[in-house]
C-alpha positions in Angstrom: 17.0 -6.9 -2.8 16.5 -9.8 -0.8 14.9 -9.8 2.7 18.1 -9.3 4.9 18.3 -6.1 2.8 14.8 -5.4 3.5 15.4 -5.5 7.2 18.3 -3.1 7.3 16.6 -0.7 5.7 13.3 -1.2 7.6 15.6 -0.8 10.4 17.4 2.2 9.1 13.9 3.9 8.4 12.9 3.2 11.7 15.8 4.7 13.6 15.8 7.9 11.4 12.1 8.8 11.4 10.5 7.5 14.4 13.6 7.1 16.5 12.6 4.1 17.6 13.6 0.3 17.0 12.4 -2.5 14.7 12.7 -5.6 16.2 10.8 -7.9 14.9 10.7 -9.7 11.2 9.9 -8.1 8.1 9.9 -10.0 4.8 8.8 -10.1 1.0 5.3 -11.8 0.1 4.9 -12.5 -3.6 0.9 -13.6 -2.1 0.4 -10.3 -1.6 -1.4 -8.6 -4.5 -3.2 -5.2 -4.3 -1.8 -4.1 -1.4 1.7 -2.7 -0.9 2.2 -4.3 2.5 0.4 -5.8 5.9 1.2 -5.2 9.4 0.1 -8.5 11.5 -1.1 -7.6 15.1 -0.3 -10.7 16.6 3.2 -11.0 15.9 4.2 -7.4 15.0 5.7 -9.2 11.4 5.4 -6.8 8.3 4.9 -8.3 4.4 5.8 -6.5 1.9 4.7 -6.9 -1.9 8.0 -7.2 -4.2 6.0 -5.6 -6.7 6.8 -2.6 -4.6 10.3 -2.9 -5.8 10.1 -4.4 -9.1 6.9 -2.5 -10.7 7.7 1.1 -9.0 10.8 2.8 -7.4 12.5 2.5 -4.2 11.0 5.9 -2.8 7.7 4.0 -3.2 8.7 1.1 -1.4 10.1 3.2 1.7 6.9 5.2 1.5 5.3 1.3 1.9 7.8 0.7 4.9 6.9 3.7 6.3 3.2 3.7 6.3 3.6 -0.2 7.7 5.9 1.3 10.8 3.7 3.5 11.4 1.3 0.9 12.2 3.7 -1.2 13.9 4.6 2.0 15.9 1.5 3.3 17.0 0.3 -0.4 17.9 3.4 -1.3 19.7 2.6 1.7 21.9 -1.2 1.6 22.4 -2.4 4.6 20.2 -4.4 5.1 17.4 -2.9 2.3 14.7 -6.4 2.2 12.4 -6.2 4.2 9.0 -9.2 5.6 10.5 -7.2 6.9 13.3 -6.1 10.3 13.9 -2.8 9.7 15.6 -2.2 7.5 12.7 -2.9 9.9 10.1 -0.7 12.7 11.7 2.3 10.3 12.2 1.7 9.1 8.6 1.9 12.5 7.3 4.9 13.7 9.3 6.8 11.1 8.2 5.7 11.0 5.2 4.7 8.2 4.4 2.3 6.8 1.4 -1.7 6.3 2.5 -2.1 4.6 -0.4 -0.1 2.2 -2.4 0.1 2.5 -6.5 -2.4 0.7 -8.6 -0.1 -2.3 -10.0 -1.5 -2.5 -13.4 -0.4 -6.1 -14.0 -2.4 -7.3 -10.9 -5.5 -6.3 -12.6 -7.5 -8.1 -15.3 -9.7 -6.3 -16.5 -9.5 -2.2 -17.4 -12.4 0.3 -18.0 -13.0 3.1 -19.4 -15.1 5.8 -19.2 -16.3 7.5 -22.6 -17.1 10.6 -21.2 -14.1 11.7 -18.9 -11.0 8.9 -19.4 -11.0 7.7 -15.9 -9.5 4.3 -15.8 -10.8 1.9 -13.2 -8.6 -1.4 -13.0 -10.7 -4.4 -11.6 -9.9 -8.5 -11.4 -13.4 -9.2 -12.0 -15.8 -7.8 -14.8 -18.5 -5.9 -14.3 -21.4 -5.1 -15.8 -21.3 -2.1 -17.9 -24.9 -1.3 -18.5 -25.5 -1.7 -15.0 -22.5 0.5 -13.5 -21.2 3.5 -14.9 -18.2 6.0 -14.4 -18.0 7.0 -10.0 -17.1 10.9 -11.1 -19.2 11.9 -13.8 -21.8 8.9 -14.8 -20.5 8.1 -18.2 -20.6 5.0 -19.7 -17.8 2.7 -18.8 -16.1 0.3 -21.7 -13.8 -2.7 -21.5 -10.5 -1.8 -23.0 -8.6 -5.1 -21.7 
């Protein structure tokens, strides 16, 4: 899919779930990294991370889409366009789009354990392990990659 192909179906999602236009530029950012996609205020643009397409499926990438047009929605029209934001949340849900993207494994470094539960925690930069320990049940965390 290359970005022309991108902006049809950002436009196609627009029209069928918000039933409004999108007329501005939307585009592919391989810069992108742990994020799914970023909505710029200034300019209305969206990025989206091709690892969206590559690493997962297409429902996951129009989830992405979705939750960036919601954004782009809600700003474009003076409500709520925060994450923090109600009228955000709602629209996100009704649409239904993804609140969060998926953890892309290969953007990650370094992966930890925890030897109690089996939580993974997927970080770029190491930690400490006898100082921090697992968020859920306080075990022990150990470096698997």
């Amino acid at each position: 899919m290359n970005n022309r192909e991108l902006l049809e179906l950002t436009r196609k999602i627009s029209n069928s779930y918000f039933n409004r236009d999108f007329k501005h530029k939307i585009k592919f950012n391989s810069k992108l990294r742990t994020t799914g996609g970023r909505y710029f205020l200034n300019n209305h643009n969206i990025d989206i991370n091709p690892k969206m397409l590559t690493e997962c499926d297409m429902d996951t990438l129009i989830g992405v889409i979705k939750h960036e047009l919601c954004h782009y929605h809600l700003h474009i029209n003076g409500y709520g366009h925060q994450h923090r934001d109600k009228d955000f949340k709602i629209l996100l849900k009704k649409v239904g789009g993804l609140r969060y993207a998926p953890t892309l494994k290969t953007s990650y470094k370094n992966i930890y354990i925890c030897q109690n539960c089996g939580k993974k925690y997927y970080r770029q930069r190491k930690i400490n392990t006898s100082k921090y320990v697992c968020s859920h049940c306080h075990g022990k965390l150990k470096l698997i990659e």
